[in-house]
C-alpha positions as CSV (number, residue, x, y, z in Angstrom):
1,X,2.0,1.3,18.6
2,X,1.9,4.7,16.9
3,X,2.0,4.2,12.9
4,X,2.0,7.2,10.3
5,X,1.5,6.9,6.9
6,X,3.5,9.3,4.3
7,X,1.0,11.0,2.0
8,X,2.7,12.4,-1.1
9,X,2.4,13.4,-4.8
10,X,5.4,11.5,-6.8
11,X,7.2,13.2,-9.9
12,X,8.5,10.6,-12.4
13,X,11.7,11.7,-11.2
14,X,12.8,9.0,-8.7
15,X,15.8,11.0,-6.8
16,X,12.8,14.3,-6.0
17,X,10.3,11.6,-4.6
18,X,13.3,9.6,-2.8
19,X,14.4,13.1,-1.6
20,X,11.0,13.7,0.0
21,X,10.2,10.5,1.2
22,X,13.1,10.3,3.5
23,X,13.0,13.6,4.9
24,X,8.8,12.6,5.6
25,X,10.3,9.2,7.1
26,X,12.7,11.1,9.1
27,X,9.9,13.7,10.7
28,X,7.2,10.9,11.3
29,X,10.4,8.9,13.5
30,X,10.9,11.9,15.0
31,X,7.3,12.0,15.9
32,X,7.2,8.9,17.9
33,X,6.0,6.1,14.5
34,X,7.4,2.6,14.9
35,X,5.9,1.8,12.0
36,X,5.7,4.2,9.0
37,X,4.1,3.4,5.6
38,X,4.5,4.8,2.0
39,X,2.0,4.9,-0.7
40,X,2.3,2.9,-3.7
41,X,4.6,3.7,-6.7
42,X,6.5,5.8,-4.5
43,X,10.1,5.9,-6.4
44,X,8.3,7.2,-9.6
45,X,4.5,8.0,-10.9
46,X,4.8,8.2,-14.7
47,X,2.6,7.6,-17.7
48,X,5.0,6.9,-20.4
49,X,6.3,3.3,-20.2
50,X,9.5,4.7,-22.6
51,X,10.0,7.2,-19.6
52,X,9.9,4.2,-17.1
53,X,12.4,2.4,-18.9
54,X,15.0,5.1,-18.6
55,X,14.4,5.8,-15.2
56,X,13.7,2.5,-13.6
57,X,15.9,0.3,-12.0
58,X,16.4,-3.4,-10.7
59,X,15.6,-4.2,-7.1
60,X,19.3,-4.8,-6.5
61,X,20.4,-1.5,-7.8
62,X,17.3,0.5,-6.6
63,X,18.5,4.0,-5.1
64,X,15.6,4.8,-3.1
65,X,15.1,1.3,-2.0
66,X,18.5,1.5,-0.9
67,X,17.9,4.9,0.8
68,X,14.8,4.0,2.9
69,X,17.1,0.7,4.1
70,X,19.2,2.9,5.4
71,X,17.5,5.1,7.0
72,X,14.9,2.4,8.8
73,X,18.3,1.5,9.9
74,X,19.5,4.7,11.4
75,X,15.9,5.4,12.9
76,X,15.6,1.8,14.8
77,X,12.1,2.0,12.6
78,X,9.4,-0.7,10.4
79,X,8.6,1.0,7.2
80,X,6.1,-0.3,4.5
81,X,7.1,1.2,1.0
82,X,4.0,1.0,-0.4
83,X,5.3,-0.3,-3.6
84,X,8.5,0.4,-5.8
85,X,8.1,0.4,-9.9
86,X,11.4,-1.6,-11.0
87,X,12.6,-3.4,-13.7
88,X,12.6,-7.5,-13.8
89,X,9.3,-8.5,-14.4
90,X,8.3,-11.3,-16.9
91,X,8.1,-10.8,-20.4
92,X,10.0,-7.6,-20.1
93,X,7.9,-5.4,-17.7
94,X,8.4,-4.0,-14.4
95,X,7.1,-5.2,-11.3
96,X,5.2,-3.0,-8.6
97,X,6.7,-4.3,-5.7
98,X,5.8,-3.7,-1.6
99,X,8.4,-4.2,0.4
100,X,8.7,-4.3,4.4
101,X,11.9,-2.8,6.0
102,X,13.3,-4.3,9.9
103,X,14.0,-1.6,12.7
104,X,17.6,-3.5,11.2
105,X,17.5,-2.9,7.7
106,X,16.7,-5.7,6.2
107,X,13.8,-6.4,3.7
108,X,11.5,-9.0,5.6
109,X,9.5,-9.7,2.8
110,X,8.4,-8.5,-0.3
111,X,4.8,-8.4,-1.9
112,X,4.2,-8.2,-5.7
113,X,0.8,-6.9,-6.7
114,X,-1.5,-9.5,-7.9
115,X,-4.3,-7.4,-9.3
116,X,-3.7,-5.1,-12.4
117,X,-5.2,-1.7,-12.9
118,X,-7.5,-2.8,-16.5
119,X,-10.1,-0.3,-16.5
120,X,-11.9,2.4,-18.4
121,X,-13.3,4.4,-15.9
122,X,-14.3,7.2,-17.9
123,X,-13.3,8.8,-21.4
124,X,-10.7,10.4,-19.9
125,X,-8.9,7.8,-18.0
126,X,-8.1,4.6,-19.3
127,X,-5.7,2.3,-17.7
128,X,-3.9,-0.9,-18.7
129,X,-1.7,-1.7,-15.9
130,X,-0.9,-5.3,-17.3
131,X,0.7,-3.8,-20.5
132,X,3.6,-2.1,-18.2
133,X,3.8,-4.4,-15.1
134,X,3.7,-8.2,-14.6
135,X,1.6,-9.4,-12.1
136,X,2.4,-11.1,-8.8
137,X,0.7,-14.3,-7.5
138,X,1.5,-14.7,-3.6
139,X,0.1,-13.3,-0.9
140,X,2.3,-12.1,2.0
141,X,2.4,-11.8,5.2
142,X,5.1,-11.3,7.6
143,X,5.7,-11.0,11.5
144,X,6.9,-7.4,12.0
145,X,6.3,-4.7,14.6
146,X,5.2,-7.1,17.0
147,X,2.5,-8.3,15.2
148,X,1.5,-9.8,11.7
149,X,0.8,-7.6,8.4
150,X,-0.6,-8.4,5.4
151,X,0.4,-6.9,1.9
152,X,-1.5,-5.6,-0.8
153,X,-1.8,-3.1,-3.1
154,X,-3.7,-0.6,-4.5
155,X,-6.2,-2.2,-6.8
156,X,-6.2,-5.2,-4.4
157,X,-8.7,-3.9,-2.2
158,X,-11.3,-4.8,-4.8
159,X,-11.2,-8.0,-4.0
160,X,-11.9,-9.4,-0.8
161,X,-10.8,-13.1,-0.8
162,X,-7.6,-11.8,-0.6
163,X,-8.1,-9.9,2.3
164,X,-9.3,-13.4,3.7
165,X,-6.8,-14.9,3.1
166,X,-4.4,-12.5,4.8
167,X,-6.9,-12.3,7.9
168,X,-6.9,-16.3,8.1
169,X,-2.9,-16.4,7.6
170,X,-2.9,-14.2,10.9
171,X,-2.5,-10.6,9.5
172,X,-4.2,-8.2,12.3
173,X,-3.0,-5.1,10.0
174,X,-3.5,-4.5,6.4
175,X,-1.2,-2.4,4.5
176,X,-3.0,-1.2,1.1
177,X,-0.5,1.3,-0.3
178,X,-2.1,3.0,-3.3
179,X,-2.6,6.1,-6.1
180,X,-6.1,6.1,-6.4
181,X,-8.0,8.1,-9.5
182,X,-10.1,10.6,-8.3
183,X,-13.2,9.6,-9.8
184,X,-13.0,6.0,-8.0
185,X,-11.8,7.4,-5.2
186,X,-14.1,10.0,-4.3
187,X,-16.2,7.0,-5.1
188,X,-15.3,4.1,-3.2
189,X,-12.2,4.8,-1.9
190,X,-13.4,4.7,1.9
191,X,-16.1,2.8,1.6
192,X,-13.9,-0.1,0.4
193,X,-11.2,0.0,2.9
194,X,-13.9,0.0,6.0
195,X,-15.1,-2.6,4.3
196,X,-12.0,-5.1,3.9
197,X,-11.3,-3.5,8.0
198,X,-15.3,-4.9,8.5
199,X,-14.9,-7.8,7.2
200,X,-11.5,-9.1,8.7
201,X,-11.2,-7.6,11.9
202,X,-8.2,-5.6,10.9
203,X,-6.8,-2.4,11.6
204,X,-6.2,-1.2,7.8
205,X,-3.3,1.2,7.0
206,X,-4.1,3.3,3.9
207,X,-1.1,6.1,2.6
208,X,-2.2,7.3,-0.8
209,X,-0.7,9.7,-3.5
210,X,-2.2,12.6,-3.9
211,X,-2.9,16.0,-6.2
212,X,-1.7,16.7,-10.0
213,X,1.5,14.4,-10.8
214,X,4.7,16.6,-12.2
215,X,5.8,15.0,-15.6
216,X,2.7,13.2,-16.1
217,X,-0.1,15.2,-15.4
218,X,-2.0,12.3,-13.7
219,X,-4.2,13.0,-10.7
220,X,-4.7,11.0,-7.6
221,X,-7.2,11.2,-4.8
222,X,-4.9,11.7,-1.3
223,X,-7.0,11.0,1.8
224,X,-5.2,8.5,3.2
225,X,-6.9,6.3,5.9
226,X,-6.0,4.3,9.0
227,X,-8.9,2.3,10.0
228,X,-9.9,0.2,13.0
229,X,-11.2,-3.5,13.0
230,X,-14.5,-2.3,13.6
231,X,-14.2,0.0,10.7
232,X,-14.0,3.4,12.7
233,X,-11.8,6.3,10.6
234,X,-8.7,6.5,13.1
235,X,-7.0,8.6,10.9
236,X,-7.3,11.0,7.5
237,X,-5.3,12.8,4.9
238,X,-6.3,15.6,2.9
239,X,-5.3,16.4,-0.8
240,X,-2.3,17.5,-0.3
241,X,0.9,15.9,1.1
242,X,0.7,15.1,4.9
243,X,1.8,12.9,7.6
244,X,-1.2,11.3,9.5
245,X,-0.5,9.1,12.3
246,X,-2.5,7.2,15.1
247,X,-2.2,4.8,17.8
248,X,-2.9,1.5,17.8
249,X,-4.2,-1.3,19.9
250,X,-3.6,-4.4,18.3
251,X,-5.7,-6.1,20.9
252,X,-9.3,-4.4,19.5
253,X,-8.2,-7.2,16.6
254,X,-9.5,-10.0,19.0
255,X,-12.1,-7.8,20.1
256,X,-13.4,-7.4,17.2
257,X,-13.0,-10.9,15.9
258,X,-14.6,-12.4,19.2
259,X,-17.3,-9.8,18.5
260,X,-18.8,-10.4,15.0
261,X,-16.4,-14.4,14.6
262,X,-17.0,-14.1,10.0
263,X,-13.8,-15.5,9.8
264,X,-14.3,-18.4,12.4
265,X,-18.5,-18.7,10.5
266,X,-17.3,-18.8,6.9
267,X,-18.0,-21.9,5.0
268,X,-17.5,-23.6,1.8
269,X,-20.1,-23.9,-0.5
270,X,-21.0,-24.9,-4.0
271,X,-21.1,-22.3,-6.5
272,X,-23.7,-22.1,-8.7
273,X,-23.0,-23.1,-12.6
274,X,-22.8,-19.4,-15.0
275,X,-26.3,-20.2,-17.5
């Protein structure tokens, strides 16, 4: 299976970013992808919550959500949209929403992220990703592209009982769309996802925005990864918008599994008590 995932630096002006991501969709079809992934908040990367409001739409009346439909349709492709900021979330905020498009089409599932962005990493960037969007609480996975994927984003990664979970729910590829900072990510960025790949025996499928945001000024890290079960780099972006692809052997899953069996040794245990 040859994937490709859309590297790209989103305006907060959701027809631009639609614009590009098609025409990117289009060329990494055209490049022999069956399955093609988008990073997160690809529809619109804005700061101002005011801004958002204006712009943002339901998941009903979504243009670009709409757009990438069609298009998966005309190409006979899977596509991952990373995520989509739209209105409809609880208490009045949006949702940041992953969704998984049929060769057909149709949405197979959707994913809405469960961990929010709360975090001061520095004087100069403060986040509060719970004030804007409402958090999800399922994890997903669907039977697509032959196989089974797991959903998260972003933030997610943090966290590995939810890459567990999707590993023991049958998910042999992890999609983790996301717009990294650059401070964490020139941090952690990789070292994380070859770690969640490690530790489940999962190819990991990484697109990323990247570069200096127009409209918001914000800054992402780029280098988006595709990693192997056994937590090999397959694949990586720069800093600037790209298309990297590879091809993948779903059977080095097993392989790896059968290899180092974590997820068949795992056992419950009592935690200890916080003094």
């Amino acid at each position: 299976m040859r994937v490709a995932l859309v590297q790209m630096t989103s305006t907060d002006d959701p027809a631009v970013n639609t614009a590009y991501v098609t025409q990117a969709i289009r060329a990494a079809a055209e490049g022999g992808a069956s399955l093609i992934a988008t990073p997160e908040v690809t529809n619109c990367v804005s700061d101002s919550r005011k801004h958002q409001a204006e712009v943002l739409r339901r998941q009903e009346d979504d243009p670009t959500l709409a757009a990438i439909r069609s298009l998966a349709a005309e190409l006979g492709v899977t596509v991952l949209i990373g995520s989509l900021a739209l209105l409809g979330g609880a208490g009045g905020r949006f949702v940041n929403r992953s969704f998984l498009i049929g060769p057909d089409g149709d949405i197979l599932d959707h994913y809405d992220k469960i961990h929010m962005f709360d975090v001061d990493v520095d004087a100069e960037n403060t986040y509060r990703e719970s004030a804007g969007f409402a958090p999800g609480d399922r994890a997903v996975t669907v039977d697509a592209a032959g196989t089974t994927l797991g959903l998260s984003i972003c933030y997610d990664m943090r966290f590995p009982p939810l890459y567990a979970a999707l590993a023991h729910a049958g998910a042999r590829i992890i999609t983790a769309p996301a717009a990294f900072t650059v401070p964490t990510g020139r941090a952690h960025w990789e070292v994380l996802l070859r770690a969640r790949a490690i530790e489940t025996g999962s190819f990991v499928l990484a697109p990323a925005q990247c570069g200096t945001h127009p409209g918001s000024g914000r800054k992402t890290w780029g280098h988006s990864l595709i990693v192997s079960p056994w937590g090999r780099i397959l694949a990586e972006g720069g800093d600037t918008p790209d298309i990297i692809t590879a091809d993948l052997d779903v059977a080095e899953v097993e392989s790896a599994r059968a290899a180092i069996p974590a997820l068949a040794n795992g056992r419950a245990f009592t935690a200890p008590s916080r003094t």
